[in-house]
C-alpha positions as CSV (number, residue, x, y, z in Angstrom):
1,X,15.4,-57.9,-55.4
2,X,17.3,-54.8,-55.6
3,X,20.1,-55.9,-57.0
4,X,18.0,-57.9,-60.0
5,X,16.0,-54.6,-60.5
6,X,19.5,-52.5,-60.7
7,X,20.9,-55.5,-63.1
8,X,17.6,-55.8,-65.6
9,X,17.8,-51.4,-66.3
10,X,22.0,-52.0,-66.7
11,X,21.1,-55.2,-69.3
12,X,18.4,-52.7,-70.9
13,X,20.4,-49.8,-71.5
14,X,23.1,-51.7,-73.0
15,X,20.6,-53.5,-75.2
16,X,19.7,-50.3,-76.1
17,X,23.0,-48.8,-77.1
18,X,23.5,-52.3,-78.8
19,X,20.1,-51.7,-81.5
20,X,20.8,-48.3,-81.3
21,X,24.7,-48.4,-83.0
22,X,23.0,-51.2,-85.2
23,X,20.3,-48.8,-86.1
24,X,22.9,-46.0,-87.4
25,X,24.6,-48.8,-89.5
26,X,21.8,-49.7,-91.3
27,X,21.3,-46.5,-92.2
28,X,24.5,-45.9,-93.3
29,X,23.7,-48.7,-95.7
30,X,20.6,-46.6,-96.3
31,X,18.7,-50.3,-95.6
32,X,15.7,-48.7,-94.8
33,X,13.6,-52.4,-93.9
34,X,15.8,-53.1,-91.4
35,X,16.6,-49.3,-90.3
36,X,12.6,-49.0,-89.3
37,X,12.7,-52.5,-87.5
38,X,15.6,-51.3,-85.7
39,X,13.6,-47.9,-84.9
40,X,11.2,-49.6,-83.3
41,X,13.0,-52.2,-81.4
42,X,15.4,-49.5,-79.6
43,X,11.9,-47.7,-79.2
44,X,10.4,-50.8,-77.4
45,X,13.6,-51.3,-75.2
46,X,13.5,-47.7,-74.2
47,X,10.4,-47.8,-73.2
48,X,11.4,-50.9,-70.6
49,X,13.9,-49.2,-68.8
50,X,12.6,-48.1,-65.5
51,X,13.1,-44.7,-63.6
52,X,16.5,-45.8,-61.7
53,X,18.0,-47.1,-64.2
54,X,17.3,-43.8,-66.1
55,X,19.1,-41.9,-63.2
56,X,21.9,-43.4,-64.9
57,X,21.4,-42.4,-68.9
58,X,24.1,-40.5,-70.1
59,X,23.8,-38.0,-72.9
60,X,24.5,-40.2,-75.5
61,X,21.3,-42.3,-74.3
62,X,19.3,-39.2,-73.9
63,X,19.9,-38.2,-77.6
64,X,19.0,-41.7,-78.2
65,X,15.9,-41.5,-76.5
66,X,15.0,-38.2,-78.6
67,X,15.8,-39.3,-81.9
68,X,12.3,-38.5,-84.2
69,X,10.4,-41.5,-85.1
70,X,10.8,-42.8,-88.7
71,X,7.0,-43.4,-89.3
């Protein structure tokens, strides 16, 4: 069980850096429909990471996890 748990926050926090280069490409194509859906699917897989797999966010994630909202 461990081992899933450990395995589900990795898969999470690279789904998260996944939307989250996505996000900054849309709005570098300032496509501000998809830039908000983007906001609030990295917003919705943040908020699924658990506490050990947080142990491992670097800063890149944290900065991630700070960005303001859009709405």
């Amino acid at each position: 069980m461990k081992i899933e748990t450990d395995d589900r926050g990795k898969e999470l926090l690279a789904l998260a850096r996944l939307v989250a280069f996505a996000l900054e490409s849309a709005k570098s194509l300032d496509a501000e429909v998809v830039e908000f859906c983007l906001d609030k699917a990295l917003r919705a897989v943040l908020d699924q990471i658990d506490d050990p797999a947080r142990m491992t966010l670097t800063a890149n994630d944290i900065t991630l996890m700070n960005r303001s909202p859009l709405c």
